[in-house]
N, C-alpha and C positions, 0 to 999 in steps of 0.2 A: 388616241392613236398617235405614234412620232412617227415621221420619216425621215428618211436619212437617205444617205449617197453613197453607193461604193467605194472601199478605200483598202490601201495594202500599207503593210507595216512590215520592212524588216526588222524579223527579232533578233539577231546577231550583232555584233562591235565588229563590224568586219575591219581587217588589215587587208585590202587587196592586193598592196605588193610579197607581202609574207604570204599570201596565201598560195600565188602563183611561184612563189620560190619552194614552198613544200609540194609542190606538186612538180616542179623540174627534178627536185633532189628525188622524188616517188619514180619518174619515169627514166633518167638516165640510168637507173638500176638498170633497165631491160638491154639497154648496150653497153653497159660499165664504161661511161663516159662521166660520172660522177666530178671528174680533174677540169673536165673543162667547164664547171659552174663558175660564173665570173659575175660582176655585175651587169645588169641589163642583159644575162644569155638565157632568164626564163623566158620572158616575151617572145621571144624570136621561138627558144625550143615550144612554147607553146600553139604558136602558131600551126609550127609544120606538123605536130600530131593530130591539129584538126583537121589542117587540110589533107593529111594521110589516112584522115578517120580512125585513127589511131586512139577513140574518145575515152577508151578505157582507164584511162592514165589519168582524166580530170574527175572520174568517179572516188577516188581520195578526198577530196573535200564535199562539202555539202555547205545550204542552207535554208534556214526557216526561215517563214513570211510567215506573218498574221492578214491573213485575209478576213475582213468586212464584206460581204454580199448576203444574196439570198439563199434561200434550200433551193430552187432549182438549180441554180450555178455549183451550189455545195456538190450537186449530187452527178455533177457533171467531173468536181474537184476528185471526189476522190476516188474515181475510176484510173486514176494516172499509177503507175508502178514501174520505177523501186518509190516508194514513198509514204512519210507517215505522216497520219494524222489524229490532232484532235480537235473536237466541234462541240461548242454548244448542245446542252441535248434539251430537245423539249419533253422527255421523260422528267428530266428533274429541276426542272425552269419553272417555276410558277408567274407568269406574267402578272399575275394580280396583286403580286407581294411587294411591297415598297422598292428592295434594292431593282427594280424595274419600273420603279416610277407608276406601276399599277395601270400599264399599259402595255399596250403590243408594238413591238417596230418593225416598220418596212422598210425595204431597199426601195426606191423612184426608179424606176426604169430609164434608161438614158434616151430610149429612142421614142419617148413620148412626152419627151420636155418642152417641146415648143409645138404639142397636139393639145390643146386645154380640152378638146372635145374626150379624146380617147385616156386623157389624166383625170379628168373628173370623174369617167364612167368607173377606171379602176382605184378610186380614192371609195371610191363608196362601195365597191366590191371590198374593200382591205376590210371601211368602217363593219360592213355585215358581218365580216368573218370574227373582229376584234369580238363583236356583240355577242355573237353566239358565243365564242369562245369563254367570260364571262359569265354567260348563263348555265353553261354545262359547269362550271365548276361552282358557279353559287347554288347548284343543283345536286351536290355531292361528288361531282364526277371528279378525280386526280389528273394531275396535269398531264397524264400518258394516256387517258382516256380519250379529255377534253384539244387533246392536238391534233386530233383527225380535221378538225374544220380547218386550221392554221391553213392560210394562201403557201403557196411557192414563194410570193414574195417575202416573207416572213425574214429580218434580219438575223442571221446568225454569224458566229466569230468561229472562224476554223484555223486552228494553226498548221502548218505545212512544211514538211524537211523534205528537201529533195538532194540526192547527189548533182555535181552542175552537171552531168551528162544528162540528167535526166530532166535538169530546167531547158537543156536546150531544145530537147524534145520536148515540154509543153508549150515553150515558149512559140517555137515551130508551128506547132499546132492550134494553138489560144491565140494567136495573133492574126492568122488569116481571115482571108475579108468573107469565108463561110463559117467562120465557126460563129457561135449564138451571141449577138450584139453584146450583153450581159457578160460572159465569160470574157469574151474581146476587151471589155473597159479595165474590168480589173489586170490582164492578161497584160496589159501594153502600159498601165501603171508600172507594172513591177518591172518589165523591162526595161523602162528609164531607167529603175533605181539599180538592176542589175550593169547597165554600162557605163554607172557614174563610179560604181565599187569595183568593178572587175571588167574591164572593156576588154582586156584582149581574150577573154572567153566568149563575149556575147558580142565584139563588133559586126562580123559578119553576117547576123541575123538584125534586117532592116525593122526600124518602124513605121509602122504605116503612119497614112495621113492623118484615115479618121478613126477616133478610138470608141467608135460607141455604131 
């Protein structure tokens, strides 16, 4: 059995300042103010359609992330809409096959990393579930049989397109200090990456302290 650690990838070559100049040139259509794009007046124009809530205007661009987590967080990922995805399937994943190392991988949970008591208990809950899971398929069963036993923790790769109106509603939402420790890690990853590409979309949504 590997374990592993939560991680986000954007899959995009983002330009952030071309990006936000396509999207001034998308919304000054709605005032036929088109004359006065200048340098440095997408910033500003973007700003005021946030704060007017005007968000309609940033759903013209979008982007994907590659997220790294578990099926429970997956299953939490792709409840979010407008948004597509695609994940890992353990219908056609055979864990026992070499391009998987002929193991099963887990996500580590963040909020039992400095608990050795409650990390060993769920290290040998993962090992149980890897065993069975091996025995049902050296037992005839196919790997869409044999994934009933699979943990929640189970690592899966989900890729993820969202328009930015719609990252800023998850982002909204995945970062606060009640959403599930788990979703919050990843959640507060990618908004780093989001305000180092594109800050004047995402400045005014804080990061929290703690990310896990």
């Amino acid at each position: 059995m590997k374990r592993t650690m939560a991680s986000v990838t954007i899959e995009d070559q983002i330009d952030g300042n071309e990006l936000i100049r396509k999207i001034e040139a998308a919304g000054r259509t709605c005032y036929k103010s088109e004359d006065k794009i200048a340098e440095g007046t997408a910033e500003d124009f973007i700003k005021r359609i946030i704060f007017s809530g005007h968000e309609s205007v940033i759903e013209h661009e979008k982007v994907t992330v590659r997220f790294v987590c578990d099926r429970g967080v997956s299953h939490e990922l792709v409840r979010h809409r407008i948004a597509s995805f695609s994940q890992e399937s353990t219908r056609y994943c055979n864990y026992a096959k070499d391009r998987f190392g002929n193991e099963v991988t887990v996500i580590e949970p963040c909020y039992w990393q400095e608990n050795e008591k409650m990390k060993t208990l769920w290290i040998h809950a993962m090992e149980d579930a890897e065993r069975h899971y091996f025995e049902l398929l050296d037992n005839g069963a196919n790997p869409q049989e044999a994934r009933s036993v699979l943990p929640n923790s189970l690592k899966t790769e989900i890729v993820v397109t969202m328009n930015l109106r719609e990252w800023r509603h998850f982002f909204k939402l995945r970062t606060a200090k009640r959403s599930h420790p788990q979703m919050r890690e990843i959640a507060i990853q990618a908004l780093v990456m989001f305000k180092k590409i594109i800050p004047i979309i995402f400045d005014d949504i804080p990061i929290p302290n703690e990310s896990c």
